[in-house]
Structures are given as C-alpha cells and as structure tokens.
C-alpha positions as CSV (number, residue, x, y, z in Angstrom):
1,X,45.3,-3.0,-135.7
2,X,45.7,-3.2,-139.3
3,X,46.6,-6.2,-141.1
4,X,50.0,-4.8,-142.4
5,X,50.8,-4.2,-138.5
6,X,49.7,-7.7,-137.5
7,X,51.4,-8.9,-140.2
8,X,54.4,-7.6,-139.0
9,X,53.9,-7.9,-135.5
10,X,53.3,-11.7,-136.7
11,X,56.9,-12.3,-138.0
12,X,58.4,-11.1,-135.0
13,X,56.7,-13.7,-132.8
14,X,57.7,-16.1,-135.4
15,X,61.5,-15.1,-135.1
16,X,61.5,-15.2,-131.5
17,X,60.0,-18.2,-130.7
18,X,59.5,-21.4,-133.7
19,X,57.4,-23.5,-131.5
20,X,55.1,-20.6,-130.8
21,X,54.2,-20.4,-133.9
22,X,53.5,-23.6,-134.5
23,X,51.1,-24.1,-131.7
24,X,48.6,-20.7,-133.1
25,X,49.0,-22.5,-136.8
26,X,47.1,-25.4,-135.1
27,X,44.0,-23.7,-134.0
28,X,43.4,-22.0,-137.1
29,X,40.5,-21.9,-138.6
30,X,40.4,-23.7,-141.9
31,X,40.1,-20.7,-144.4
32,X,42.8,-18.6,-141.9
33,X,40.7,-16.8,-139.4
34,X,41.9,-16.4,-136.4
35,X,39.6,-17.4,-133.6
36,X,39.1,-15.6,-130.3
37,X,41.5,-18.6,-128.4
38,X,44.4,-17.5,-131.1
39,X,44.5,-14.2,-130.2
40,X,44.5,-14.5,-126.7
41,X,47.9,-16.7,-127.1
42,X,49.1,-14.1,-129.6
43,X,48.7,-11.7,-126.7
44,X,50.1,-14.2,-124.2
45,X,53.2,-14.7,-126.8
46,X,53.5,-10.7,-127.0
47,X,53.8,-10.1,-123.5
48,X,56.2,-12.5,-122.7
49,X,58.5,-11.6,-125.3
50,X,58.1,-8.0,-124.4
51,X,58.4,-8.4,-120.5
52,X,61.9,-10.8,-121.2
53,X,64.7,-8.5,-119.9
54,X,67.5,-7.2,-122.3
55,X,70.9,-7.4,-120.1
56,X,73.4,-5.0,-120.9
57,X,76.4,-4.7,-123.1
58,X,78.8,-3.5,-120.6
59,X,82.4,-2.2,-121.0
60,X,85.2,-2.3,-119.2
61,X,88.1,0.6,-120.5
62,X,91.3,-0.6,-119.0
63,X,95.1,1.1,-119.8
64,X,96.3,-2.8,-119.2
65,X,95.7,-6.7,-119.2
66,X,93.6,-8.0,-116.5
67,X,93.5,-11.6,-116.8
68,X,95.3,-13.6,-115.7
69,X,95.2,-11.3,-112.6
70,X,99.3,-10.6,-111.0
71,X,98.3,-7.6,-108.8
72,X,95.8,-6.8,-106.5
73,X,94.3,-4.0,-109.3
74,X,93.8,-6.7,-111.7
75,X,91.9,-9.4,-108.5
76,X,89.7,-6.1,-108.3
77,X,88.9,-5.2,-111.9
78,X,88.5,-8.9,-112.7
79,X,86.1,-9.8,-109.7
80,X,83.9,-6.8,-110.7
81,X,83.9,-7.8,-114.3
82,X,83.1,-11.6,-113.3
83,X,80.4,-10.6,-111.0
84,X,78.8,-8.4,-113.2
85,X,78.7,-11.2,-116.0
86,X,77.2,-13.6,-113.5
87,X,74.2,-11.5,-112.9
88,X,73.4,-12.0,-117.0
89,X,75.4,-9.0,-118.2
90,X,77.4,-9.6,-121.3
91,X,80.6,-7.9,-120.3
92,X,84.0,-7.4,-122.2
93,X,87.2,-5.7,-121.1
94,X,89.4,-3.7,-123.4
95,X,92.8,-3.6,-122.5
96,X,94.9,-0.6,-124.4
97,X,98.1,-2.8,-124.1
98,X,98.9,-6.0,-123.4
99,X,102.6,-7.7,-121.4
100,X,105.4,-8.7,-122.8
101,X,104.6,-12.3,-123.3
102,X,101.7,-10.9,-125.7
103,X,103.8,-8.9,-128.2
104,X,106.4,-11.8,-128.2
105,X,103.9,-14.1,-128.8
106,X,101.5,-12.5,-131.4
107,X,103.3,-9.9,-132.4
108,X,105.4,-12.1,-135.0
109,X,102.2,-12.9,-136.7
110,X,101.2,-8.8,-137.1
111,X,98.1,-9.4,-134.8
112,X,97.1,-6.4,-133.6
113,X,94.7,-8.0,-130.9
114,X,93.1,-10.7,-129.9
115,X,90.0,-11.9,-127.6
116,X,90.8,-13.7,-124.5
117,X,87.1,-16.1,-123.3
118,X,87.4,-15.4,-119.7
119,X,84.2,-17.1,-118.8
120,X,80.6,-17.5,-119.8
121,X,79.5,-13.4,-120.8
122,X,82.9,-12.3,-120.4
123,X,85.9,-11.9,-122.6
124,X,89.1,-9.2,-122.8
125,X,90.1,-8.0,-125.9
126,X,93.8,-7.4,-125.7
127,X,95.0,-4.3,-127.6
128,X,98.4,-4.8,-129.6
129,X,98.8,-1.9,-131.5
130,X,102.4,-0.4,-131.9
131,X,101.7,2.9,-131.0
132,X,100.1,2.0,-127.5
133,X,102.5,-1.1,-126.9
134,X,105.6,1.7,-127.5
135,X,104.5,4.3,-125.3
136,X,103.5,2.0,-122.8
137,X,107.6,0.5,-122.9
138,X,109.0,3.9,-122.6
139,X,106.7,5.2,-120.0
140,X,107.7,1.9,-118.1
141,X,111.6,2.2,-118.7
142,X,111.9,6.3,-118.0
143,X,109.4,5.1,-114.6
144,X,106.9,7.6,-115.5
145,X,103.2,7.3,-115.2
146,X,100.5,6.9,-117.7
147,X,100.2,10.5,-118.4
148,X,100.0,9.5,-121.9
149,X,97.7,7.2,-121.9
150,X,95.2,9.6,-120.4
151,X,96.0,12.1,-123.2
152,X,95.8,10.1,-126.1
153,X,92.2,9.0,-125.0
154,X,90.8,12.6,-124.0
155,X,91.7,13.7,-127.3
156,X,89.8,10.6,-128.9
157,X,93.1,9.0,-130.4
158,X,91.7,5.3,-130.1
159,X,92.0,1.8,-131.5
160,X,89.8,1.7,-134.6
161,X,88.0,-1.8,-132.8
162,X,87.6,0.6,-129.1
163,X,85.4,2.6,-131.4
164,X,83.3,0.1,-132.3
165,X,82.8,-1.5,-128.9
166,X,82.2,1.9,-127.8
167,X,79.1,2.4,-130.1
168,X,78.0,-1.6,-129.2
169,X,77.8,-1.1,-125.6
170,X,75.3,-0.4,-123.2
171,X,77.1,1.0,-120.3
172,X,81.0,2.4,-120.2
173,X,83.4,1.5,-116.8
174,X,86.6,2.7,-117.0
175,X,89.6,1.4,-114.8
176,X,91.3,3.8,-113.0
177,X,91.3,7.6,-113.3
178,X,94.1,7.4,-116.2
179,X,91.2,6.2,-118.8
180,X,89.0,9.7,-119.0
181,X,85.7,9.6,-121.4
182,X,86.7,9.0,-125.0
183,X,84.9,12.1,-127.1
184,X,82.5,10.6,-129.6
185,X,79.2,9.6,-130.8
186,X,79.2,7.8,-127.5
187,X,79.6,10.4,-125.4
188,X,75.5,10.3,-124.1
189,X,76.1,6.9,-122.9
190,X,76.4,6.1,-119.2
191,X,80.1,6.2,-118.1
192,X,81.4,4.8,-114.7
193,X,84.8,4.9,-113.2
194,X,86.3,2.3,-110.9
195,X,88.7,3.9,-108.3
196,X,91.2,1.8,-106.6
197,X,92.5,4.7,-104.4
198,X,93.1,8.2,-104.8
199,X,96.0,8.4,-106.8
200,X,96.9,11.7,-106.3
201,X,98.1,10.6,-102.6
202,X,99.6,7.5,-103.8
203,X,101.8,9.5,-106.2
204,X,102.7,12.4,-103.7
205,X,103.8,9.8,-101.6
206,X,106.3,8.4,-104.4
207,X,109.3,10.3,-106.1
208,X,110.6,11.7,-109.2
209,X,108.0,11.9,-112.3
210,X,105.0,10.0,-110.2
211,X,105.2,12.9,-107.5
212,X,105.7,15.7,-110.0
213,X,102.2,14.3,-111.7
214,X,100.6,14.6,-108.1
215,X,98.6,17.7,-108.4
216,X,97.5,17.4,-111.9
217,X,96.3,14.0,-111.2
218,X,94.4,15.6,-107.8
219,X,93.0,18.0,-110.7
220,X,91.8,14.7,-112.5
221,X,90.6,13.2,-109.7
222,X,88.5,16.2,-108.3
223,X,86.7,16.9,-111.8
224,X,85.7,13.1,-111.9
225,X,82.3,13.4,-110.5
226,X,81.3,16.3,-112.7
227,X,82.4,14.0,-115.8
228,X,81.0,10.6,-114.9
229,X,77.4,9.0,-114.1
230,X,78.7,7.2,-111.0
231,X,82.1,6.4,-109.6
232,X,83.0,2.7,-107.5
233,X,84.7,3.8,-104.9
234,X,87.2,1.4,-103.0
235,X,87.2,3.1,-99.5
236,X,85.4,5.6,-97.4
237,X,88.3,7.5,-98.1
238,X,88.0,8.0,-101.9
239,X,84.7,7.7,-101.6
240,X,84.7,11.1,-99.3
241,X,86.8,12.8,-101.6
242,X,85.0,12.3,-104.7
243,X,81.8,13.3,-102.6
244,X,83.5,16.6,-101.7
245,X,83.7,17.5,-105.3
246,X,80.2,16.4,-106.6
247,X,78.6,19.7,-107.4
248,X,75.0,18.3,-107.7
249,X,75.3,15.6,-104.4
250,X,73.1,13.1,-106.4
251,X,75.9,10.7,-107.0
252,X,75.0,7.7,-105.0
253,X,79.1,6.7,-104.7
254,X,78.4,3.1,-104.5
255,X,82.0,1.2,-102.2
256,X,82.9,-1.9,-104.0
257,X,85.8,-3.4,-101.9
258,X,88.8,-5.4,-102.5
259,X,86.4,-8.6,-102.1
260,X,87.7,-11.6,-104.0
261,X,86.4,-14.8,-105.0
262,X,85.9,-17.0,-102.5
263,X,85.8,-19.8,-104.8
264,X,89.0,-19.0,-106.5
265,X,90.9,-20.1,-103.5
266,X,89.2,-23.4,-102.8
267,X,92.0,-25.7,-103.8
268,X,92.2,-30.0,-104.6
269,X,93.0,-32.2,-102.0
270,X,96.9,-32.7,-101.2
271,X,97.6,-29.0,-102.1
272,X,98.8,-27.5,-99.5
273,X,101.4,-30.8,-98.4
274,X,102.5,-30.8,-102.3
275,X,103.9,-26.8,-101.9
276,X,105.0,-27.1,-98.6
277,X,107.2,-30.2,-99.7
278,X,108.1,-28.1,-102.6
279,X,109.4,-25.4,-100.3
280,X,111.6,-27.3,-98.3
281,X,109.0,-27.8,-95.0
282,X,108.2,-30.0,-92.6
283,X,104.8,-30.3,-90.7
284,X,106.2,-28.6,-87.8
285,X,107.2,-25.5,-89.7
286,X,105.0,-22.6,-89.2
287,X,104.6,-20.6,-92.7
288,X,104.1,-17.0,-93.0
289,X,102.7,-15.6,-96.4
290,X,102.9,-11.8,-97.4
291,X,101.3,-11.8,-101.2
292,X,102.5,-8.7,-102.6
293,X,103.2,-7.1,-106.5
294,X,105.4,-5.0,-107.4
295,X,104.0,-1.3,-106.0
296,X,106.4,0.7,-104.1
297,X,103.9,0.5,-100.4
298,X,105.0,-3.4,-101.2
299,X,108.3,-3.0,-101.7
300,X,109.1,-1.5,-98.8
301,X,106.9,-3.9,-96.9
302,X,109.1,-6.5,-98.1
303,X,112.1,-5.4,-97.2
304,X,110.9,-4.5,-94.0
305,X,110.1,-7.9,-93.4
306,X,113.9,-8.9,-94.7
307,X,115.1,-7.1,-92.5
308,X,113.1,-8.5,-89.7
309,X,114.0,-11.8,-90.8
310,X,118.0,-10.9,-90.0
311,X,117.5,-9.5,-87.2
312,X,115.4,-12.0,-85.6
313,X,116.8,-14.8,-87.3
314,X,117.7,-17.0,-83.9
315,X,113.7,-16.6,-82.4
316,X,112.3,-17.4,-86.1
317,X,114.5,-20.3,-86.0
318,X,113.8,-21.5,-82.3
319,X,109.8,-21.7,-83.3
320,X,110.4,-23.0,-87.0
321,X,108.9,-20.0,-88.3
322,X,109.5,-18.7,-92.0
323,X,108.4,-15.8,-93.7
324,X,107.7,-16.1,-97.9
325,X,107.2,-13.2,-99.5
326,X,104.7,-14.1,-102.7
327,X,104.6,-12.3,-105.9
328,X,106.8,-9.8,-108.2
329,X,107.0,-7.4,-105.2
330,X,110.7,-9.6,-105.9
331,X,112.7,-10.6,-109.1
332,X,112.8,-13.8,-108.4
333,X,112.9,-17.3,-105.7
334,X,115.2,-16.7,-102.8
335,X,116.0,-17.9,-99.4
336,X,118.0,-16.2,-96.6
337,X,117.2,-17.9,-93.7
338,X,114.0,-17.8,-92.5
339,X,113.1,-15.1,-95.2
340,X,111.4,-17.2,-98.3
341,X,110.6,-15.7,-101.6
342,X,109.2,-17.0,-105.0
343,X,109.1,-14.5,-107.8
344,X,105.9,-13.9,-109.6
345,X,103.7,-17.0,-109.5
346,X,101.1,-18.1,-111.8
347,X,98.4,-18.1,-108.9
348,X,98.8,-17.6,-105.0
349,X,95.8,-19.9,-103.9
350,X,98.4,-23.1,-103.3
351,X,100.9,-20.5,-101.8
352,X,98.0,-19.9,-99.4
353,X,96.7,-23.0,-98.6
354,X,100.1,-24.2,-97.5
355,X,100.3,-21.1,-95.3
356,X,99.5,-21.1,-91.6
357,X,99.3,-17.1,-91.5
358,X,98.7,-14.0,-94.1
359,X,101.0,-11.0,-93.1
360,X,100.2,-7.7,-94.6
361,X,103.3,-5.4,-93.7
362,X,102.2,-2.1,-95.5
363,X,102.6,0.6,-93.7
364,X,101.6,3.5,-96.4
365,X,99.6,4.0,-99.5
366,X,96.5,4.7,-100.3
367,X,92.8,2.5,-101.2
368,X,92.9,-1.0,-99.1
369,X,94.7,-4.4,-100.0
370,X,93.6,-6.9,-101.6
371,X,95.6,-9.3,-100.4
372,X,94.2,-8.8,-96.9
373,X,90.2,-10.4,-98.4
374,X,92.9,-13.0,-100.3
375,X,93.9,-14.2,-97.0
376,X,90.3,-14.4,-95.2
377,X,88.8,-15.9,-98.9
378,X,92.0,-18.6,-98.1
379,X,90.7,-18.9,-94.4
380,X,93.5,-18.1,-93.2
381,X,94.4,-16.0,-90.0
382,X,95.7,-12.3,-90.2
383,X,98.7,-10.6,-89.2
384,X,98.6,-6.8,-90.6
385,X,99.6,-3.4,-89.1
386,X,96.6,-1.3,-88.6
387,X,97.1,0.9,-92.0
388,X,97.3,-2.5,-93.8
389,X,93.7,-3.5,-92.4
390,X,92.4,0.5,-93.7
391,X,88.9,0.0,-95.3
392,X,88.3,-3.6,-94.7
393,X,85.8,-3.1,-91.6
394,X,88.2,-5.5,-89.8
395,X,88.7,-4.8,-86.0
396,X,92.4,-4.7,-84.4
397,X,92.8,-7.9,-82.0
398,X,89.4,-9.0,-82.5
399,X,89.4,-9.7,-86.2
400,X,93.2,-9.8,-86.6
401,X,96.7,-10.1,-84.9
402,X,97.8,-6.6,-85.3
403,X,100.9,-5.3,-84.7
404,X,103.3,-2.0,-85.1
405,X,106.0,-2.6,-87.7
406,X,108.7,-3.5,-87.6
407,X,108.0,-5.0,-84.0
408,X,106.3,-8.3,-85.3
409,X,107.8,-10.9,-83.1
410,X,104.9,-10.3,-80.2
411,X,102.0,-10.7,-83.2
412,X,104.0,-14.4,-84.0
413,X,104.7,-15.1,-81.0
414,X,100.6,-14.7,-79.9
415,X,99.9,-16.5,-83.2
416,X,102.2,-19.5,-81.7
417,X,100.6,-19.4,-78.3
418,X,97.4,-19.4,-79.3
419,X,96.4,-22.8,-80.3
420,X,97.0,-25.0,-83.0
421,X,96.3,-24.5,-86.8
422,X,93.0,-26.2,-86.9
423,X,92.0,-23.5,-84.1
424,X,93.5,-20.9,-86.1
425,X,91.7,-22.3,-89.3
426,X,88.5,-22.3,-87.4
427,X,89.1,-18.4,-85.9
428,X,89.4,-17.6,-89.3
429,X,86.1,-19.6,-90.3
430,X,84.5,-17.2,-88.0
431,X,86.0,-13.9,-88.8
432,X,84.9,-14.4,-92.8
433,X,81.6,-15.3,-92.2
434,X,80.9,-12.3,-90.4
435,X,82.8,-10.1,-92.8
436,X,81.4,-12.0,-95.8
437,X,79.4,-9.2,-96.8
438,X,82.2,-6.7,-97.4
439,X,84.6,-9.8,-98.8
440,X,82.6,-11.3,-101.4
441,X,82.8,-9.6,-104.7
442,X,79.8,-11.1,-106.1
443,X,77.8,-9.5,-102.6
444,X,79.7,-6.2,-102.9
445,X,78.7,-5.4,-107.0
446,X,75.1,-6.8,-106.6
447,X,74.6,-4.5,-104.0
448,X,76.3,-1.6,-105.1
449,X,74.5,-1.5,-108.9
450,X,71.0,-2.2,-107.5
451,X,70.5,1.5,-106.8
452,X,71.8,2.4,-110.3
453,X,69.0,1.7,-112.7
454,X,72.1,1.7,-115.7
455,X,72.6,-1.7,-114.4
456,X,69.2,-2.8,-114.4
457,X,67.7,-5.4,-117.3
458,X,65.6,-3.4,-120.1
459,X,62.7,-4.2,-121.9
460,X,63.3,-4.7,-125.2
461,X,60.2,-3.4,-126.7
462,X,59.7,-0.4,-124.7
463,X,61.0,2.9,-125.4
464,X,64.4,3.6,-123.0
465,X,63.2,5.6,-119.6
466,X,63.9,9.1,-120.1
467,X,67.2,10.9,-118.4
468,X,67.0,11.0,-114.7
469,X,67.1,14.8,-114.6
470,X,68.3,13.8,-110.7
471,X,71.3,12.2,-111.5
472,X,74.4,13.7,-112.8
473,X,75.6,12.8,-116.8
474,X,78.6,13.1,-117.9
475,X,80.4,16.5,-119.6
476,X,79.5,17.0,-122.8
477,X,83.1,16.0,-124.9
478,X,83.2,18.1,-127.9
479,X,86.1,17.4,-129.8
480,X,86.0,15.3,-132.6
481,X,87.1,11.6,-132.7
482,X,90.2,10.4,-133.7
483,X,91.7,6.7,-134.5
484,X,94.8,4.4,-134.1
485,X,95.8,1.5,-135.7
C-alpha cells in the first residue's frame, strides 16, 4: 500500500472513531514507525468500521397525512413505518397533502411544509403546497377519487423537496396504488407498493365517479407487478391477484396484515372507569364498540347497527346493553337509545378499554379491517360477521362470536351467557396469543422484509451487490421530470 493510500485510509479511521486514534498514537515508535502491534489494530479498526452495517434511508410516498392515524389505512401505513424504523431503518413519510387543521394552521404563515418527529428514525414531512392542497379539496367536494393525484405523479409533476428525498433515499414504498413511480434520476432505485385491498373491487362496489374509475384502476392494479420490485400485500386475496399478473413469478408477494401495536393500546390505570363515567354508564352496563372511519363498507355498517338498535331496543334495554359506534364513520356524538356514538376521537384505545365487546358489522368491501387486530391488541372479545373476520386467520365460533347481519341479538345474547367480563377478558388473552403472529405489526414486517435483501443493512465500504437478475425491477420511466411548488 502506498503511503498516500495509507495516508488516506488513515484519516478515515481517524473520522470515524477519535479514541481509536488515540490508542495507535500511543504505541508509536518515537521517530513515527509503525510497529508490527500498530498495524494489526489498524487492521482490527478497518474491519470493524467496514463490517458496521449502513441501515437504509427508506421512503414512504403517501397521497395523505398519516399521523396522527383516524382510519384504519393510516393504523396500517403508520405500524409499517414504525416497525421498519425500529429495526434501525431511518424512515420518513411524505405526505402530498395534509387536513384541514394543517392549511389553517400553517398556511397563514406561507409554509409550504413542515416535518412532523414521529418517533426515534421516523418523521412525516407534510406537503402544503397549493396546487396539491386544491386539487385534493375539489376531488373531495365533487366525491371523486384521486385520479389526479396518480396523474400528476406519473408525469413527474412533484414537490421540489419530494425530489430531493427521492435522490436521498435508499429504498422507495409507496402507499396505495394511487402513488405510481415518479420518472426521474431515481427511477433505478428499488420501489415497493403497500396494498391495502384491491381497489378496483372496492370502487366497483361504490357509485358515481368511484365506480366509473373501476376498470382503469383494475388496469393500474394489474400492471403493478411489472412496475414495482415487490408489492405488501394485505390479504391472500390481493396478494393472488397481483400474483396472477406477475409475468416473471419471482415476486416473493410478502402479506403484511392489518396488525397493530399492541402497545399502543395499553392504557393508565382508571381508564376505562373514567370513559365509561363519561358516557353515562354504570358497572352493570354491558358496552359494545364498533370503531369505524368514514368508508362507505362502514357507513353502512353503522347504520345497520342503528337500525338494530331501534328495533331491538326493549332486549338491549332488558340486559343493559349499548352499542357505540367510534370514529368519523358519524358527524358527530349522539345517543338514541341504546345506540351510542362519538364523532371522530383523538384516539380509540380508552374507547376500547371501557368496552366489554368489539363488533365489526361490515358486511362488504374489500382487504381486511383493522379494527378487528384493534380489538384483539385491546384484549377484547369479538363480535364480527364472517366477511368482517376475511384475512385475519380468525376461526368462526372458535376465535370469535360470529353472527349473520343484521341478526345480532343471538351473538349478544351468547356474549351475556357466557361468563363474566374477566372470563371474556381472559378468552381474549388466549385468542391473541395464538394469533400474535399475524397481529403484531412489528412480527408481520420483520418477517415479511427478511426475504427481500433491499431491506437488509449494507456495508458501507463494499461495493453495492449487483442486480438480482432473478428478481423483477421496476419499468424503465422515460419521461422527463417535472416540479411543483
């Protein structure tokens, strides 16, 4: 090695480590030759610093704000991100628009972002810009989906700062089939998608504009494996369909579920009498939760369980049983009876713990609900229709109370005869524990990025491993980059 080269090689040890340095200045010979015992801890020093592992710059594309999470795509999006920035990952999530609140808030003082510290390794970055922030209201107030959103970011029409974090990062996830590959310089990186469901169904299912955008979005949905490195499926369901349209069959098609938290819905002592004193009940009153956002599956959920509520209104009140519906899936608090509701809510994990039941009344849809791994990560028991329990691995009567809507008075009426609440609590106990694996977000993304080697800590003085002429890249995107303020 020449002396430039160890010169150089010198520095860099010096850079990394002050104390290293330190302790090979002490065995030097007087007139600055290094003696055998110095160059071994040179050597020692080298391969340590280059065996360290690099974690990766990851990020997440998302058309909105995910934290604080108010539906169950935002519990999803923000477990994965938190998981991925516990295993070391430094993670951010760019959010093309933010809510109302923000543009009230910040946009008086012409902000067009700011950076939201989530938790150690992860932050959002909340877009503002007018021209995404504008579309975004009109889409909203003519009820018509994000069409635009997916255009503007095909055609590389981005925030001036997405552009930077695009060339930053290591890896690329997008949210959702309605953020596509931004063309660009960045185009060779690894892109990912995270599906939530197949949105194609969900929006033939709906009306007006969302079902008119129901094939093109199939069209989106089947060229997705031909334009990403790997795709999180939600279900077997998506999962299948994305496999069906892989051309080279290498993707691996990793299922994430809708695992949660568990720790998010541990809660401080004298929780659950403080809301249930806030609601108006007594110890004898047996609580019913459905946790729901506003989604149209939900909405008619809910008023399927209104109407319940009316027409069973003099058994409910024989057993002291009420029914709140929790969320935005309603405007705002209400009570009829022995039908409950609350509006949107900061966080549900006190509206949980003061629950003796979880009810998940969907009976259509697509992907799996969230709120179902809410109610086990809450220990609570389950009362769900057999669609609502779809790609949670939970079995009918053994796992859960499960019942054919709108006939829900025989599922109460078993959850009433069957014990009381701390045998419940402890039925639930059980039924997490051996579901943990396919409830715990943390479990589901360490296993599912294990086999993906994008995920996997570099070293950051060897050259990267060359492409994996086994595994799919993305489409080359040829057109040329554009910016938005």
């Amino acid at each position: 090695m020449s002396s430039t080269r160890r010169s150089t090689r010198a520095c860099r040890v010096g850079s990394a480590s002050g104390s290293s340095r330190n302790a090979a200045a002490v065995v030097q010979s007087p007139k600055g030759t290094a003696r055998p015992e110095v160059l071994a801890l040179r050597a020692s020093i080298f391969r340590v610093i280059a065996s360290r592992p690099r974690d990766k710059s990851i990020l997440i594309l998302s058309g909105f704000r995910i934290f604080p999470a108010n539906m169950g795509c935002h519990v999803r999006t923000g477990g994965i991100a938190r998981a991925l920035a516990r295993m070391g990952h430094r993670v951010r999530i760019f959010s093309l628009a933010g809510r109302k609140d923000d543009y009230l808030l910040f946009g008086s003082r012409r902000r067009t972002s700011y950076v939201a510290q989530i938790e150690p390794n992860l932050t959002e970055e909340i877009h503002l810009g007018l021209l995404m922030g504008l579309l975004q209201t009109i889409g909203r107030r003519l009820d018509y989906p994000r069409v635009w959103q997916y255009a503007l970011l095909e055609r590389g029409i981005i925030p001036r700062r997405l552009g930077e974090l695009l060339r930053e990062s290591d890896v690329v996830i997008c949210d959702m089939p309605w953020c596509p590959p931004v063309p660009g310089p960045w185009s060779g990186k690894p892109w990912f998608m995270i599906s939530h469901n197949l949105d194609h169904r969900l929006l033939a299912q709906s009306s007006g504009h969302h079902r008119r955008a129901a094939p093109w979005m199939r069209a989106v949905e089947a060229r997705a494996p031909r334009r990403y490195r790997d795709i999180f499926a939600c279900t077997e369901e998506d999962r299948d369909f994305f496999r069906q349209h892989d051309p080279t069959g290498q993707l691996f098609l990793p299922i994430i579920r809708c695992g949660v938290d568990p720790a998010a819905y541990k809660v401080a002592p004298g929780t659950r009498e403080r809301v249930r004193s806030e609601l108006g009940l007594a110890e004898e009153d047996h609580l019913l939760v459905f946790s729901a956002s506003r989604y149209p599956p939900n909405d008619d959920a809910a008023a399927e369980l209104r109407k319940f509520c009316q027409a069973e209104a003099s058994f409910l009140a024989s057993h002291r049983v009420r029914i709140l519906v929790l969320g935005s899936v309603l405007p705002g608090p209400r009570r009829e009876g022995a039908f409950m509701a609350t509006g949107r809510v900061p966080e549900v994990a006190s509206y949980l713990a003061a629950a003796d039941a979880g009810v998940n009344a969907v009976t259509w849809g697509s992907g799996s609900n969230v709120k179902l791994f809410e109610y086990l990560a809450a220990r609570l028991p389950v009362i769900s229709t057999e669609f609502g329990a779809r790609g949670s691995g939970l079995e009918p009567d053994k796992d859960y109370l499960s019942y054919d809507s709108p006939r829900l008075r025989p599922a109460i009426q078993r959850l009433l005869d069957g014990g009381t609440r701390d045998r419940w609590r402890a039925y639930a106990e059980d039924v997490w524990t051996r579901h943990r694996h396919s409830c715990d977000i943390q479990l589901l993304v360490s296993e599912a990025v294990a086999r993906l080697r994008e995920f996997q800590p570099d070293s950051p003085d060897l050259p990267p491993s060359p492409a994996d002429p086994t595994r799919s890249a993305p489409t080359p995107q040829g057109a040329p980059e554009r910016q938005s303020g």
